[in-house]
N, C-alpha and C positions, 0 to 999 in steps of 0.2 A: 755954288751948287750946280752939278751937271744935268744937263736933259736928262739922262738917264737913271740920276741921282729923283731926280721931281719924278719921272716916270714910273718909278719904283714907291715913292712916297704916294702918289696916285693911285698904283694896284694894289696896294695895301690898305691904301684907307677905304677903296669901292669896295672891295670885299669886304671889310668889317663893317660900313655900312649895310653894305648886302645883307649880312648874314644875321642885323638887327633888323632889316622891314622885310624880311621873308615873312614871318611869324606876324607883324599886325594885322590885324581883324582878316583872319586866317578863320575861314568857314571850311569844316570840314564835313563830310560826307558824313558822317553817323550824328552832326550836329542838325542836318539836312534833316534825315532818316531815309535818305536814299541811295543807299550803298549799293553800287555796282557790283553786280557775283566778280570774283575774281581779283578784288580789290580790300585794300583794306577798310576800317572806319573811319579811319584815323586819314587817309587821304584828302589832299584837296577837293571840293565838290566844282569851284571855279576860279583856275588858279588866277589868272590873266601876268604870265611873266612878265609880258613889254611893258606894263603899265609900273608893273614893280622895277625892272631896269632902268627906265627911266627916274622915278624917286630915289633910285639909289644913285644915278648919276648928277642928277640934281642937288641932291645932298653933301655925296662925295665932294666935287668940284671946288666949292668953298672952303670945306672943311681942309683939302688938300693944301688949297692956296694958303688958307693961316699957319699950317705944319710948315709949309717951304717959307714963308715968309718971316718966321720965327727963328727957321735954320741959317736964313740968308743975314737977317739981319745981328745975331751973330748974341740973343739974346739970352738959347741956350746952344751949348756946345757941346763938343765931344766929351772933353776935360770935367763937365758937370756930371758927366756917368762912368768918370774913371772912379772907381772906389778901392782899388790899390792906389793911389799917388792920396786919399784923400784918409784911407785907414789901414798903412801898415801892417805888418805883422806883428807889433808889440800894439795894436790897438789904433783910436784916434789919435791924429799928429796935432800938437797944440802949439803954441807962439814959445812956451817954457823950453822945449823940446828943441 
């Protein structure tokens, strides 16, 4: 696996972490009952993003390192998500076959 290969494996898994601890204990402004004119209800009353970038980098990190570390050590592969080589056009390829 290349750096840029783990690097890639990295910004994909922080974002999808990210975009699971945005929404925990998510206090919103009409939860509050004090909605700012101009704003919605539904907006955050107090977001604190650094607090949340970090849990997500925190999270990410590990999570990343068991994805590469599963691709490195060669447990699953490309071959395991080829599903033409694994089901033809005439169907499943059996041992009869």
């Amino acid at each position: 696996m290349s750096i840029s290969a783990a690097l890639v494996v990295l910004a994909v898994t922080w974002f999808m972490v990210l975009f699971i601890v945005l929404p925990v204990r998510l206090e919103t402004q009409g939860d509050r009952g004090e909605v700012v004119p101009g704003t919605h209800a539904g907006a955050p009353a107090d977001f604190k993003l650094g607090k949340r970038l970090k849990i997500t980098t925190l999270i990410a990190l590990p999570v990343a390192g068991v994805i590469c570390a599963i691709i490195i050590s060669g447990v699953i592969g490309v071959s395991d998500f080829d599903l033409l080589e694994r089901f033809g056009p005439k169907g499943p390829i059996t041992e009869s076959q």
